[in-house]
Residue frames as qw, qx, qy, qz and C-alpha x, y, z in Angstrom:
[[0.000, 0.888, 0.460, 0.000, 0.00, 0.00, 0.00],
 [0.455, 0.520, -0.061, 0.720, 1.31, 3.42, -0.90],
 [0.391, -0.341, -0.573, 0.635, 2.02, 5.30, 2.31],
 [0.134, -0.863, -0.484, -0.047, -0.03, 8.10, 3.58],
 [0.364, 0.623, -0.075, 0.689, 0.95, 11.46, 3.58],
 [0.394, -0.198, -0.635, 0.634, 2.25, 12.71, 7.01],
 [0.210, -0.868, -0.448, -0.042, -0.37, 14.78, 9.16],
 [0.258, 0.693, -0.267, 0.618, 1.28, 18.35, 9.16],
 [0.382, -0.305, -0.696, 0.527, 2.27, 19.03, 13.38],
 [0.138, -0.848, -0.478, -0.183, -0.30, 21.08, 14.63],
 [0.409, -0.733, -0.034, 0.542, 2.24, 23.29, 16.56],
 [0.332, -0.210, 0.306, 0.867, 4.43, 24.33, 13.62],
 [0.049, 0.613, 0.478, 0.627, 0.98, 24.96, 11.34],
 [0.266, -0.863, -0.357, 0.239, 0.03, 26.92, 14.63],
 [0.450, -0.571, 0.170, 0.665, 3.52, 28.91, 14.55],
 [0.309, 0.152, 0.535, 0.771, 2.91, 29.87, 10.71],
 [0.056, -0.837, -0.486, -0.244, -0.32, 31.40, 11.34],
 [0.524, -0.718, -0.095, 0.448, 1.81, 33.30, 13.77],
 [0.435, -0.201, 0.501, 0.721, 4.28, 33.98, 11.60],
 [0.339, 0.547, 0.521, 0.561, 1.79, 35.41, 9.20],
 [0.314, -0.835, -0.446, 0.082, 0.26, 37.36, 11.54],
 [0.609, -0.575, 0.000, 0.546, 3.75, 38.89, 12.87],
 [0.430, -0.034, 0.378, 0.819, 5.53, 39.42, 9.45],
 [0.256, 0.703, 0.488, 0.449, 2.46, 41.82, 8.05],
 [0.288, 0.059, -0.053, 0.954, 2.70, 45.52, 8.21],
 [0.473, 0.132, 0.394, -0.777, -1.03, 45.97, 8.12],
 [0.028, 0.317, 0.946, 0.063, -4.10, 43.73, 7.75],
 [0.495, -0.095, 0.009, -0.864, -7.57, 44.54, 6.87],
 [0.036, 0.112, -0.972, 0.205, -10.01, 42.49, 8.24],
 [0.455, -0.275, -0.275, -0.801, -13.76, 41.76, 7.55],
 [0.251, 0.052, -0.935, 0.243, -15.13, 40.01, 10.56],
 [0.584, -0.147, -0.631, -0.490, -18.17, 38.47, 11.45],
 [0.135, 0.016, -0.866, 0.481, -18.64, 37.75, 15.07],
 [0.708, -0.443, -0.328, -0.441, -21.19, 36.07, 16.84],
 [0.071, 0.329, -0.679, 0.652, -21.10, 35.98, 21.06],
 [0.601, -0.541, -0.405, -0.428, -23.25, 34.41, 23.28],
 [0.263, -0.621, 0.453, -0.584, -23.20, 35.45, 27.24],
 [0.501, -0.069, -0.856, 0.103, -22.12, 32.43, 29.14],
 [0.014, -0.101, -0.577, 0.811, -24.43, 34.08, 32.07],
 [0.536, 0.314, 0.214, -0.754, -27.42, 35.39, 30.63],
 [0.504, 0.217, 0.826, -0.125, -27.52, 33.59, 27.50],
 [0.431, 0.799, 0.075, -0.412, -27.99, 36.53, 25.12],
 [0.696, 0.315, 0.410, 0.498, -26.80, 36.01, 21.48],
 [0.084, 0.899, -0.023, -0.428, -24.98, 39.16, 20.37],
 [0.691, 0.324, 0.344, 0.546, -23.46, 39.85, 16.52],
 [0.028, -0.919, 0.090, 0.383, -21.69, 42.48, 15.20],
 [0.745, 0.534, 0.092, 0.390, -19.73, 43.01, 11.65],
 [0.450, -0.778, 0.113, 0.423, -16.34, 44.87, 11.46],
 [0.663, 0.612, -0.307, 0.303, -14.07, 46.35, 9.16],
 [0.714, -0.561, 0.174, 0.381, -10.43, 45.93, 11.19],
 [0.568, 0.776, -0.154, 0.226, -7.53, 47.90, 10.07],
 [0.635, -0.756, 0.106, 0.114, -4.00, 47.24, 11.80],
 [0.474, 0.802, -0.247, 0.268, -0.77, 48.70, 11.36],
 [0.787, -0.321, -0.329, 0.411, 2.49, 47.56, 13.37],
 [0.146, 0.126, -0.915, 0.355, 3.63, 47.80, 15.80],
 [0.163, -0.376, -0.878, 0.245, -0.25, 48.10, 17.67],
 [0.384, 0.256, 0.155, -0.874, -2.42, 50.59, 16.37],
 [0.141, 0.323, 0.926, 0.137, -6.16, 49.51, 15.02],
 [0.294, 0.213, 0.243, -0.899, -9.21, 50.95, 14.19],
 [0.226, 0.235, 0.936, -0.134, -12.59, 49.64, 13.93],
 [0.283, 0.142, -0.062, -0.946, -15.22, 50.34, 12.14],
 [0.297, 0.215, 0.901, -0.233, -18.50, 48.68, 12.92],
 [0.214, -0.087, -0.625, -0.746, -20.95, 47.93, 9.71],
 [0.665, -0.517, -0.229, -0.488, -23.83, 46.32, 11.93],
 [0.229, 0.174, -0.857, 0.429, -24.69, 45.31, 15.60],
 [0.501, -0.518, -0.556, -0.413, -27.31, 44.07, 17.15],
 [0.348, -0.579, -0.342, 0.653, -26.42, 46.61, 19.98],
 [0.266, 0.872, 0.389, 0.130, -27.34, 49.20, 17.49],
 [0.339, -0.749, 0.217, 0.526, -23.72, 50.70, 17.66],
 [0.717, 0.404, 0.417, 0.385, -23.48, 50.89, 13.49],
 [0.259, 0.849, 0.059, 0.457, -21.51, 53.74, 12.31],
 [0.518, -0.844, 0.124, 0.068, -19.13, 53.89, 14.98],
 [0.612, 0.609, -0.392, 0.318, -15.36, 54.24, 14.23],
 [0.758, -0.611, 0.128, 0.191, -12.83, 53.07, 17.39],
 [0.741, 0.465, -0.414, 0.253, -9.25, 53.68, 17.21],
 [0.589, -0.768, 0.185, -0.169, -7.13, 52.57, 19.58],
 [0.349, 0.647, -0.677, 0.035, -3.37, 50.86, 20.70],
 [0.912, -0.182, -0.341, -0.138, -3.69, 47.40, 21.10],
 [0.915, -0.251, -0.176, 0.262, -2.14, 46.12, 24.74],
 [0.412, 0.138, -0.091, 0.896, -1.42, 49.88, 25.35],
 [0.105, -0.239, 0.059, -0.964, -3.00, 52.10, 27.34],
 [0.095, 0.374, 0.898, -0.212, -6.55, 51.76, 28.73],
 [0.437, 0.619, 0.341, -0.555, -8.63, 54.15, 26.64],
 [0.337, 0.283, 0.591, 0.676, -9.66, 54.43, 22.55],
 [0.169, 0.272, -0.042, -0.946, -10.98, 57.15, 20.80],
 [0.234, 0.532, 0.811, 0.069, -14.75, 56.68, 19.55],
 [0.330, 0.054, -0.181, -0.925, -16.85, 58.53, 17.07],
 [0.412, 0.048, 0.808, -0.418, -20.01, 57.45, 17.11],
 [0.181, 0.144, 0.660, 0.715, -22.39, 56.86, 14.30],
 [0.017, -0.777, -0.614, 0.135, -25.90, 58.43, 13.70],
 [0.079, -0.950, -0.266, -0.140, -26.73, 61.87, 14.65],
 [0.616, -0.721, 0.196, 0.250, -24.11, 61.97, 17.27],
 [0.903, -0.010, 0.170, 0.394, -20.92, 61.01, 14.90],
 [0.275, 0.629, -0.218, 0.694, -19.29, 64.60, 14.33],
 [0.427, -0.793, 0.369, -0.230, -18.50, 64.41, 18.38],
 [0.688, 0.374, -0.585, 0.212, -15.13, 62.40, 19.06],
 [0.672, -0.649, 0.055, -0.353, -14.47, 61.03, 22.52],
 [0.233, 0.472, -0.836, 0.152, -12.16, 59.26, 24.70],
 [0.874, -0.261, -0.061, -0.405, -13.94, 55.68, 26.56],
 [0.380, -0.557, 0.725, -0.141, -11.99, 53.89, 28.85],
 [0.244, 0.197, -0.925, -0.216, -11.11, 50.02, 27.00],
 [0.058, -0.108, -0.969, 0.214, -13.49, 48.50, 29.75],
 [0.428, 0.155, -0.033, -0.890, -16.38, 51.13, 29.40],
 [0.574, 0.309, 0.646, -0.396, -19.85, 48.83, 29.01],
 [0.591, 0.706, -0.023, -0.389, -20.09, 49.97, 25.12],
 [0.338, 0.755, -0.533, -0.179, -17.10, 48.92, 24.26],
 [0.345, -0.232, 0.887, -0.200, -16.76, 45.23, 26.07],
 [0.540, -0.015, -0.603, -0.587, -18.16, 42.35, 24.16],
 [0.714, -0.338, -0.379, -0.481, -20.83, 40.22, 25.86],
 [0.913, -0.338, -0.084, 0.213, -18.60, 38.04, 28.34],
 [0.578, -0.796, 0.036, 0.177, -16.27, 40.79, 29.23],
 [0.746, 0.071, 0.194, 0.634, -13.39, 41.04, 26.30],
 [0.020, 0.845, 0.025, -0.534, -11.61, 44.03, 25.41],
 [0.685, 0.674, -0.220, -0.171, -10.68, 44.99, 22.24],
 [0.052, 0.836, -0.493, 0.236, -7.16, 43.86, 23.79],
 [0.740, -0.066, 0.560, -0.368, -8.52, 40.37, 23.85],
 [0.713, 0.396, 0.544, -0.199, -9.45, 39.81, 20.97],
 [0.693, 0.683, -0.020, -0.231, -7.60, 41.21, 17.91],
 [0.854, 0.499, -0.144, -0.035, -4.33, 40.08, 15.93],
 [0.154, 0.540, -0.639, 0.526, -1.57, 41.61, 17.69],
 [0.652, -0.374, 0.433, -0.498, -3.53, 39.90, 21.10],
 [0.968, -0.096, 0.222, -0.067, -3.94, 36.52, 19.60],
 [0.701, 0.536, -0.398, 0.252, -0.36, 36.81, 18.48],
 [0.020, -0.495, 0.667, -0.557, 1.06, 37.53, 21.65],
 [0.715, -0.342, 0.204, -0.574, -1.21, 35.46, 23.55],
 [0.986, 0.033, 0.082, -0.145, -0.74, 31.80, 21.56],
 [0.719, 0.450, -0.484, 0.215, 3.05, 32.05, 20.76],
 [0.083, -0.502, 0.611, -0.606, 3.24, 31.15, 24.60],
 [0.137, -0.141, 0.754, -0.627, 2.29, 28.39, 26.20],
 [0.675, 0.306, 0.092, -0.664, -0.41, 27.19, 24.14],
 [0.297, -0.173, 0.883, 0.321, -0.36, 23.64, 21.91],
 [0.530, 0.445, -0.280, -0.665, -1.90, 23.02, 18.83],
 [0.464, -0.057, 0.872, 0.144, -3.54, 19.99, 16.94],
 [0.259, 0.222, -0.578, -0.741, -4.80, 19.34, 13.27],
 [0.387, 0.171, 0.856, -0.297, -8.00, 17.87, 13.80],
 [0.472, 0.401, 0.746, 0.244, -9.44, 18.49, 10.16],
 [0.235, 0.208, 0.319, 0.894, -10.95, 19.93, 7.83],
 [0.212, 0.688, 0.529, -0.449, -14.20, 22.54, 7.07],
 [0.390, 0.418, 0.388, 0.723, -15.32, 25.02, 5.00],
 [0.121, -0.621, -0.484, 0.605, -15.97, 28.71, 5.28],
 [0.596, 0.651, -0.100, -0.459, -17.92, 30.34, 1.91],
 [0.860, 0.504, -0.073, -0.038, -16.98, 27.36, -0.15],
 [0.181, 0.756, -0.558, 0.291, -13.35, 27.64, 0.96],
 [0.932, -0.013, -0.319, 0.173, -11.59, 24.18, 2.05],
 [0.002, -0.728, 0.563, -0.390, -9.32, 25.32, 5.62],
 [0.502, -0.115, -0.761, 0.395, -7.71, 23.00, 8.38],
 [0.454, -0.749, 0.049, -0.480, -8.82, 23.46, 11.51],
 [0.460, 0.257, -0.730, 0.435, -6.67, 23.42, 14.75],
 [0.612, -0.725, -0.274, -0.156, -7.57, 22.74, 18.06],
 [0.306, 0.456, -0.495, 0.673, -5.67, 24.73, 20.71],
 [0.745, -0.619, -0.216, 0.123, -5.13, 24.36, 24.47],
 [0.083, -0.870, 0.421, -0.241, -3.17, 25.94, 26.97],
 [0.862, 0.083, -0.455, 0.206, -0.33, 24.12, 28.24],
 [0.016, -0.350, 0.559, -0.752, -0.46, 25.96, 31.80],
 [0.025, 0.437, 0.770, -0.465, -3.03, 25.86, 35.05],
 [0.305, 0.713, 0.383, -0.502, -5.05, 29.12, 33.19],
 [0.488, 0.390, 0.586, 0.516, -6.33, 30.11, 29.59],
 [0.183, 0.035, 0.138, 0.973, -5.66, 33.81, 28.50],
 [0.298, -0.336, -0.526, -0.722, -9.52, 33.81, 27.29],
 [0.438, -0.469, 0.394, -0.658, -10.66, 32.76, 31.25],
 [0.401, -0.175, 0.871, -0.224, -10.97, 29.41, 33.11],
 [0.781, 0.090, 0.505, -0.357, -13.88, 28.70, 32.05],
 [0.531, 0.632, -0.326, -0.461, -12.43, 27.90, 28.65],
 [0.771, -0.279, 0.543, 0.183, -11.37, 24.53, 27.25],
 [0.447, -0.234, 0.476, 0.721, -10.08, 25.06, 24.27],
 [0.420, 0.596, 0.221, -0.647, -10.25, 26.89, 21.28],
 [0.688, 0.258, 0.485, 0.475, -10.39, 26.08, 17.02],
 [0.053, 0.767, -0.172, -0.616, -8.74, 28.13, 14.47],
 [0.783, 0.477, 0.376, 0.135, -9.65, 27.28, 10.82],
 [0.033, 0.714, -0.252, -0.652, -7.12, 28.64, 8.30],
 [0.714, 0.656, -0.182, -0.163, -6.27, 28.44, 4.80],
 [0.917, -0.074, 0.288, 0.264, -3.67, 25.47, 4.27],
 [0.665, 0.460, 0.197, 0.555, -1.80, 27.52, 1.67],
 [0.051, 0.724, -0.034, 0.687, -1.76, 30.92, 2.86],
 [0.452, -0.285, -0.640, 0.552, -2.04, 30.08, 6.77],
 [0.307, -0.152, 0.153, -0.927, -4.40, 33.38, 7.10],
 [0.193, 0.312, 0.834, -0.411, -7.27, 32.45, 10.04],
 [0.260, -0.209, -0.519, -0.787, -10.35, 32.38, 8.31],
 [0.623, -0.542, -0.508, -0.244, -12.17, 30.68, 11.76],
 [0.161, 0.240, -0.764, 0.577, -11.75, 31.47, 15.26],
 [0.679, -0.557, -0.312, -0.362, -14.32, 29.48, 17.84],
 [0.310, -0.502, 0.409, -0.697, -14.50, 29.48, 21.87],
 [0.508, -0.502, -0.450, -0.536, -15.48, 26.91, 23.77],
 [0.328, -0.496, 0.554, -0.582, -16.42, 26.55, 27.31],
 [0.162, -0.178, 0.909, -0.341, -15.59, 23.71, 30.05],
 [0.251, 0.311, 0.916, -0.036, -18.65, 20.60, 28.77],
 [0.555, 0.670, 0.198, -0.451, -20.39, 22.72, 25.90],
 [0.622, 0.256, 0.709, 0.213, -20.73, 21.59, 22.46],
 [0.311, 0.803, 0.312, 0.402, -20.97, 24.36, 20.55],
 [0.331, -0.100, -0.183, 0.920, -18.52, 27.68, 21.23],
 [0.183, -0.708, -0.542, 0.415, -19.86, 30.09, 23.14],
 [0.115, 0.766, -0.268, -0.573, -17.77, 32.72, 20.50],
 [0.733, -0.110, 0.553, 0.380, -17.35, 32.65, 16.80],
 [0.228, 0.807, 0.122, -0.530, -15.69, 34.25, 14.39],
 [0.816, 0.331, 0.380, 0.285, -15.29, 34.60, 10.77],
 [0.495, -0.315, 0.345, 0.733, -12.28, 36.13, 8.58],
 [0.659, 0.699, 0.114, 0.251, -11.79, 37.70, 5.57],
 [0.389, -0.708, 0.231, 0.542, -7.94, 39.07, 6.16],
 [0.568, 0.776, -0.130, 0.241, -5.99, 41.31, 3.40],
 [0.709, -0.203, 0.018, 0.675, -2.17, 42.15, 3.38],
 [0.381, 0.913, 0.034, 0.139, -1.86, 45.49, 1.83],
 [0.606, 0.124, -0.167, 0.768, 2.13, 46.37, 1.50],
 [0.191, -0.169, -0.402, 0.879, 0.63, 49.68, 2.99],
 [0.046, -0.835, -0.529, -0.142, -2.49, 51.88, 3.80],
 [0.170, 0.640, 0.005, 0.749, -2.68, 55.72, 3.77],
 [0.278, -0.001, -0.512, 0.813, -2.09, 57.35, 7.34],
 [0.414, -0.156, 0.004, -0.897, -5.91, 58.75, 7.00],
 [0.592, -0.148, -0.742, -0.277, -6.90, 55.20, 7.58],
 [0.494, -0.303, -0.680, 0.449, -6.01, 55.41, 11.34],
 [0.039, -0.132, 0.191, -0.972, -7.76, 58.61, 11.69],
 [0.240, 0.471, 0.762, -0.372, -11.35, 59.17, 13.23]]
């Protein structure tokens, strides 16, 4: 029988996603998240355009939410400081503010800050102390990715106890995440998930990170 093609190691495909992540100068990012409060139970979504430029600046700009916060623009420095700058959308969106990372408006359903949750975070977060397996495949629009399953390989998980582990679907050729799910400690279904679309651009104009 003709042998079988080794199973890539889930750590080094983990460390390339890393490695993509690290080596880009800025990413745009269309993302797709769905949250559900592991307390109440509410289901909250929200769409995003993501723009980030290294070393750790971002800005957000939210297309819908079903917190009715559409037309808001956030920039802010990821895993720096403790406030971002918000315009809002609507009526209100020619005042600019400052809102403290943990502010109520700005926290997502189960308590993340932006400083949780975006590229430069899960880069710093997983190239520590974290292990990776290749547990198959999926699709996400018609698009064939692996999917890894990660665990911490301490006593606590970055995302909070209650977490057991999390998957991260990418593209097999390009290693850009195209899935990231959540779950918690004896649930079947993740309690967070989100979907990708990630660009590279060799660069974006300096008016991008403005409000």
């Amino acid at each position: 029988m003709p042998s079988q093609p080794a199973k890539p190691d889930g750590n080094a495909e983990l460390q390339q996603i890393l490695n993509k992540i690290s080596n880009a100068p800025f990413v745009v990012a269309d993302v797709d998240k769905t949250e559900k409060n592991l307390k109440t139970g509410k289901t909250s979504t929200v769409k995003i355009k993501m723009y980030s430029k290294k070393p750790n600046i971002v800005k957000l700009e939210v297309l819908q939410s079903s917190s009715g916060a559409e037309g808001a623009k956030i920039v802010y420095t990821s895993n720096e400081g403790n406030k971002a700058k918000v315009r809002p959308g609507g009526a209100m969106s020619f005042i600019t503010t400052e809102l403290p990372k943990t502010d109520d408006r700005l926290i997502s359903g189960n308590g993340y800050t932006f400083d949780d949750i975006d590229l430069f975070s899960v880069y710093n977060r997983l190239s520590q102390g974290y292990e990776a397996e290749l547990v198959g495949k999926t699709q996400v629009s018609g698009q064939a990715i692996n999917v890894l399953k990660v665990t911490t390989s301490g006593s606590h998980h970055g995302m909070g106890s209650h977490v057991d582990y999390e998957y991260f679907g990418y593209d097999p050729n390009t290693y850009e995440i195209r899935l990231w799910e959540i779950y918690a400690k004896g649930e079947q279904q993740p309690y967070y998930r989100m979907l990708l679309g990630l660009q590279f651009p060799a660069s974006l104009p300096d008016s991008t990170f403005k409000l």
